[in-house]
Backbone as JSON, one array per atom type, in Angstrom:
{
  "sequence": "XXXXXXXXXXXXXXXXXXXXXXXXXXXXXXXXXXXXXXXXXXXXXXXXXXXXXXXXXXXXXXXXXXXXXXXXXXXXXXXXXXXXXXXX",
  "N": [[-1.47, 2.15, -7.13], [1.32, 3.03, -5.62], [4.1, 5.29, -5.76], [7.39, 4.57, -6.24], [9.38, 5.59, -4.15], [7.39, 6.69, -2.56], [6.53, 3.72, -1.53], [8.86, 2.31, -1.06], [9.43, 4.15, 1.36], [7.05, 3.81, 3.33], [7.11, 1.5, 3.62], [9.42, 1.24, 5.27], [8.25, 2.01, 7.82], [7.11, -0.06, 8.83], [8.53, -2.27, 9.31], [11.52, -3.1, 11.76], [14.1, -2.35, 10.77], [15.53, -1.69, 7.93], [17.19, -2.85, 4.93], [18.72, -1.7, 2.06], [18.67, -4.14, -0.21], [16.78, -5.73, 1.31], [14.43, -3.95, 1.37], [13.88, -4.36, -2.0], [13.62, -7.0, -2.0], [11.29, -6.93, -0.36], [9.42, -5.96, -1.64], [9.97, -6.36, -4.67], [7.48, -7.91, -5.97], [5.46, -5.75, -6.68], [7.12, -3.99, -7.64], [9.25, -4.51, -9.07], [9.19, -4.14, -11.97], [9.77, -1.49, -12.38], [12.19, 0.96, -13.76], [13.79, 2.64, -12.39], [13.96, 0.19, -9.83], [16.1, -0.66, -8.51], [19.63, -1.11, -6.75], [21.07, 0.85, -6.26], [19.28, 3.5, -6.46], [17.47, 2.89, -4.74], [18.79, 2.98, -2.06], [19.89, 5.39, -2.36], [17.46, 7.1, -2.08], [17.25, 5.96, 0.48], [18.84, 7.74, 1.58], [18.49, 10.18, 1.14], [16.47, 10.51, 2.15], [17.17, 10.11, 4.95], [18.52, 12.11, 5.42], [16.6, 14.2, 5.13], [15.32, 14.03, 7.35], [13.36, 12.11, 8.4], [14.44, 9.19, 8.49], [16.41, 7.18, 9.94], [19.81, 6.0, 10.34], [20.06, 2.44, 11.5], [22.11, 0.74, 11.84], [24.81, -1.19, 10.23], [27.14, -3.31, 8.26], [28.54, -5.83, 7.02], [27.71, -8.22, 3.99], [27.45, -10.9, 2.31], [28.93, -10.63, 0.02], [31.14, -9.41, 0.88], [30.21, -6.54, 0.91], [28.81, -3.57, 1.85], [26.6, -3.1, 3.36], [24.14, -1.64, 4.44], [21.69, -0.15, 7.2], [18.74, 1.05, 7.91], [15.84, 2.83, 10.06], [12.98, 3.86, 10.84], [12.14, 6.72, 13.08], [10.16, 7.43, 16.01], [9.15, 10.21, 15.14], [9.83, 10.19, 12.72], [8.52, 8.83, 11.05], [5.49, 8.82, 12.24], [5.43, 11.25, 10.56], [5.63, 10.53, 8.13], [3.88, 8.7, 7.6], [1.31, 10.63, 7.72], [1.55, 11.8, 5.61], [1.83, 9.91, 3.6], [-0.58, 7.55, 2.76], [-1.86, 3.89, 3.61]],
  "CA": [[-0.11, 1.84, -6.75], [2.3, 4.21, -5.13], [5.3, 5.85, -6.53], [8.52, 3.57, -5.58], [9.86, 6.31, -2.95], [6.44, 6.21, -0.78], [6.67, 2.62, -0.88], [10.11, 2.35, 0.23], [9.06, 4.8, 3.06], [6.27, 2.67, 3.88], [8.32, -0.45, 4.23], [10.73, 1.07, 6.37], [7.81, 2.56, 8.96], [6.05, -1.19, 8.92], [9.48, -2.65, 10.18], [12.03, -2.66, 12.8], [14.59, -2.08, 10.27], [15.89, -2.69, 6.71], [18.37, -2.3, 4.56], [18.03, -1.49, 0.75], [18.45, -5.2, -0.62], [15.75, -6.42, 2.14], [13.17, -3.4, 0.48], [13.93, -4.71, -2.62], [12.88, -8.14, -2.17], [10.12, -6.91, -0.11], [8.88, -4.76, -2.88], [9.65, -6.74, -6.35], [6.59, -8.2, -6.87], [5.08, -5.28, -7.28], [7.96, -2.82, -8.22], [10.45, -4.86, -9.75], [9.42, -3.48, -13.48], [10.32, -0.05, -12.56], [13.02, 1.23, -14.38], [14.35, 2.97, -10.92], [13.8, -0.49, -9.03], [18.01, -0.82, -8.76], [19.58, -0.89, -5.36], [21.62, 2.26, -6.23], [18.21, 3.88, -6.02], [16.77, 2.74, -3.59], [20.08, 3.55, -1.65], [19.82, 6.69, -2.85], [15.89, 7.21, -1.86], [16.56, 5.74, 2.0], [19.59, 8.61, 2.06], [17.8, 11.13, 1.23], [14.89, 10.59, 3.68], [17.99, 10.23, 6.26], [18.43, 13.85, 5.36], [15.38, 14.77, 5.11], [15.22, 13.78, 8.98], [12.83, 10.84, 8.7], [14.74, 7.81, 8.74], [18.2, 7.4, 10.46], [20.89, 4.44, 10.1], [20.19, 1.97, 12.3], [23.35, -0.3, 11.71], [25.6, -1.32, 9.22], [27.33, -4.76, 8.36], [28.79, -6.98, 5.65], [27.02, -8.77, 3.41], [27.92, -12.42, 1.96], [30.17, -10.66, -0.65], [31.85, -8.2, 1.41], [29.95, -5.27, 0.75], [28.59, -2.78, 3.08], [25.14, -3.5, 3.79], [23.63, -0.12, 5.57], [20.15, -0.6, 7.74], [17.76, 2.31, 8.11], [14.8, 2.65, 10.83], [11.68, 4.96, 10.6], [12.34, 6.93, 14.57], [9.09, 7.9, 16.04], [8.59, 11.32, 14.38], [9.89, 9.91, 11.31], [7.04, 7.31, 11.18], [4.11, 9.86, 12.2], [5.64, 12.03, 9.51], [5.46, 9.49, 6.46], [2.21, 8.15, 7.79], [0.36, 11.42, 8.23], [1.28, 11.97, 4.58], [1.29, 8.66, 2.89], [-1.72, 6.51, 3.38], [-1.82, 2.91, 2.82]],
  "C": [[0.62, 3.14, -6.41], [3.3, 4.75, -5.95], [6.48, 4.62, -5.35], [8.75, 4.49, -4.14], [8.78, 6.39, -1.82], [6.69, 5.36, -0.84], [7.64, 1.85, -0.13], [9.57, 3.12, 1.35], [8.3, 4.33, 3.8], [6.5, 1.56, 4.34], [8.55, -0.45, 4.96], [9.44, 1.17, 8.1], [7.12, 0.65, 9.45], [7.33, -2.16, 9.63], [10.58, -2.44, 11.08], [13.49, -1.75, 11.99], [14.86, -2.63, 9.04], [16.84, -2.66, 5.87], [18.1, -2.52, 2.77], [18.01, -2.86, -0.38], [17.03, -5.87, 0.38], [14.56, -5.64, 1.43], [13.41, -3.61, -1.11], [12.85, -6.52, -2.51], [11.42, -8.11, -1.62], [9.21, -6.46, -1.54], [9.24, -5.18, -4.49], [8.71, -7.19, -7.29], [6.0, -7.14, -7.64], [5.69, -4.07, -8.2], [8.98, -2.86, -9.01], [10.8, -4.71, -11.26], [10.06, -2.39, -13.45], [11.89, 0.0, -12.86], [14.22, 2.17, -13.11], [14.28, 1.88, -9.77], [15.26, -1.34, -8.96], [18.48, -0.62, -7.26], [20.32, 0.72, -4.82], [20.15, 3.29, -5.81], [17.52, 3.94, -5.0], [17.61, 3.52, -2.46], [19.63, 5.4, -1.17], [18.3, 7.93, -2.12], [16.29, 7.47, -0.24], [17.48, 7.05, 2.29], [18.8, 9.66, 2.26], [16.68, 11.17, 2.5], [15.79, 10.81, 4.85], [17.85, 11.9, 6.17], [17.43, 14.83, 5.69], [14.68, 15.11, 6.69], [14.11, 12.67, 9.25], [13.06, 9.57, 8.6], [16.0, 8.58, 9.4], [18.79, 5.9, 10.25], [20.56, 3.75, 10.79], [21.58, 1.14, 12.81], [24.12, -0.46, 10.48], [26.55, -2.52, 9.27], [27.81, -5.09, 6.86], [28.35, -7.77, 5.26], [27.71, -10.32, 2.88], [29.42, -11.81, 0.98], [30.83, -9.63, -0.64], [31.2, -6.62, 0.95], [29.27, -4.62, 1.71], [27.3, -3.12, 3.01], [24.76, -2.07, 4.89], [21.56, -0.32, 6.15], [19.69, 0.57, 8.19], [16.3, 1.94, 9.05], [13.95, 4.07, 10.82], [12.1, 5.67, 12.19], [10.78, 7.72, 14.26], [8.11, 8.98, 15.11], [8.53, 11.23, 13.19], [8.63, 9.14, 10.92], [5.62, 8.1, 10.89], [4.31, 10.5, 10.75], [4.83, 11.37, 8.34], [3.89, 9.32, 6.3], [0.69, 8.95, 8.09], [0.13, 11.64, 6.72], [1.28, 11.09, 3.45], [0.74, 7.17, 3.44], [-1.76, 5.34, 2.69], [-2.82, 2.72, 1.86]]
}
């Protein structure tokens, strides 16, 4: 099994986009014990990678109970990046 933060990064490169409640549900069966499997975290995880320069925002939106909802996408280089150094 991975560490939570590759597998979020993995998520994001495998779809068009997502947003940190969507890698959550993708990812509870197998991650949903972890004690870091919180959306603040995750959050927290896809920012950083923004920074990092391998993801970027794709969009952003309101959710059912008014909250911000933020969507992140792997961009080309970002993608190669992740996937040169974490293998499925």
């Amino acid at each position: 099994m991975k560490p939570l933060n590759y597998a979020i990064l993995k998520h994001v490169t495998k779809v068009q986009e997502a947003s940190a409640c969507e890698i959550m549900e993708a990812l509870k069966d197998q991650y949903g014990h972890f004690k870091a499997f919180k959306k603040d975290s995750i959050l927290s995880a896809l920012m950083t990678a923004e920074a990092n320069g391998l993801l970027e925002e794709s969009r952003f939106d309101m959710d059912e109970s008014n909250e911000l909802r933020v969507y992140f996408r792997a961009h080309e280089e970002g993608a190669a990046t992740i996937n040169r150094y974490i293998k499925d």
